[in-house]
N, C-alpha and C positions, 0 to 999 in steps of 0.2 A: 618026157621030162625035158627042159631045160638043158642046152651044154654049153660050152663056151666055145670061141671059134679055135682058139690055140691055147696050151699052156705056158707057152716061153713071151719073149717080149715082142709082141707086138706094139708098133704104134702106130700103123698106116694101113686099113686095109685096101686094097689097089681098084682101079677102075673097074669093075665089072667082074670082078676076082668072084664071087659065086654068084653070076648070074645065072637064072634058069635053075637054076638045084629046085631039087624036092625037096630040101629040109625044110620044116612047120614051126621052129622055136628056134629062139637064137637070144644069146645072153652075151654082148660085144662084152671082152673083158675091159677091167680095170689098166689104163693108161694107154690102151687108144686115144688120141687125139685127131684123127682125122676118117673119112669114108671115101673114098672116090666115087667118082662118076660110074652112077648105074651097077654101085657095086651087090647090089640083092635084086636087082630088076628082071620083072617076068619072075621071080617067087613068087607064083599063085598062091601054094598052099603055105605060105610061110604068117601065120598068124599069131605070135606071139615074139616079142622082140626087146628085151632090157637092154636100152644103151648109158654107160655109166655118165657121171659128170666130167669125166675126163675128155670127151670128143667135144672138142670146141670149130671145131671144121667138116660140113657134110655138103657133098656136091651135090649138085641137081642127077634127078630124077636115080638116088641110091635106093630108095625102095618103092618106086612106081612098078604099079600091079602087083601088089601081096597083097595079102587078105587081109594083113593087120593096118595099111594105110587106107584101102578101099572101107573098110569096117568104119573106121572112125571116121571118112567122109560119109558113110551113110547114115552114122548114131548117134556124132557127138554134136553137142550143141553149141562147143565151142568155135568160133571164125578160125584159130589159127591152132595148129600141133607144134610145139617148141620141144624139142626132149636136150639132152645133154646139159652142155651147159650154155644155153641161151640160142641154140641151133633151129631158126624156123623153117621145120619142112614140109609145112604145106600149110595154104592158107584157103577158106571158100568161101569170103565173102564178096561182098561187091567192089570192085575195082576204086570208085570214088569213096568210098568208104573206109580205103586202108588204111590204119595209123601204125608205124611201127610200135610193136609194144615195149618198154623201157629196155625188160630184160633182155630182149631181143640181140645179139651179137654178132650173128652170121644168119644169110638169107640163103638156105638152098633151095630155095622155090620158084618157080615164077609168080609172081602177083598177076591176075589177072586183068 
């Protein structure tokens, strides 16, 4: 199942604050606003992940190498993953190709 990362207030979770864990699901609570830098990075087995509309700020490379961002660059047929609220964190299309998309508000990716 599903858990959340804390029950009290969070609103910032920190640079690399659970990197490497073996957690597999994670459900960012309600009123985060922000992710730091490589904060789930290296969660291989981390394949399931609800982040609310509240995180309107996510750093580059907070979930490079889990299984839930590797998965959707292998399946999804979409060019860019936006979650939050308007947060794009990763994009695989062609570099001349880029258009920001509307909803777009914050870029934690590199564009290629």
């Amino acid at each position: 199942s599903i858990t959340p990362l804390h029950d009290g207030d969070v609103s910032r979770i920190g640079d690399f604050a659970y990197a490497r864990s073996s957690m597999t699901s994670l459900v960012i609570p309600q009123g985060v606003t922000s992710i730091g830098y490589g904060a789930f990075y290296h969660c291989e087995n981390l394949s399931e992940i609800s982040i609310p509309s509240t995180v309107i700020k996510i750093e580059k490379n907070a979930f490079e190498h889990t299984a839930w961002l590797e998965k959707w660059y292998a399946e999804s047929d979409e060019d860019y993953l936006i979650v939050g609220d308007g947060v794009l964190i990763a994009y695989k299309g062609e570099a001349d190709a880029y258009q920001k998309p509307s909803n777009v508000k914050c870029i934690a990716c590199d564009i290629p």
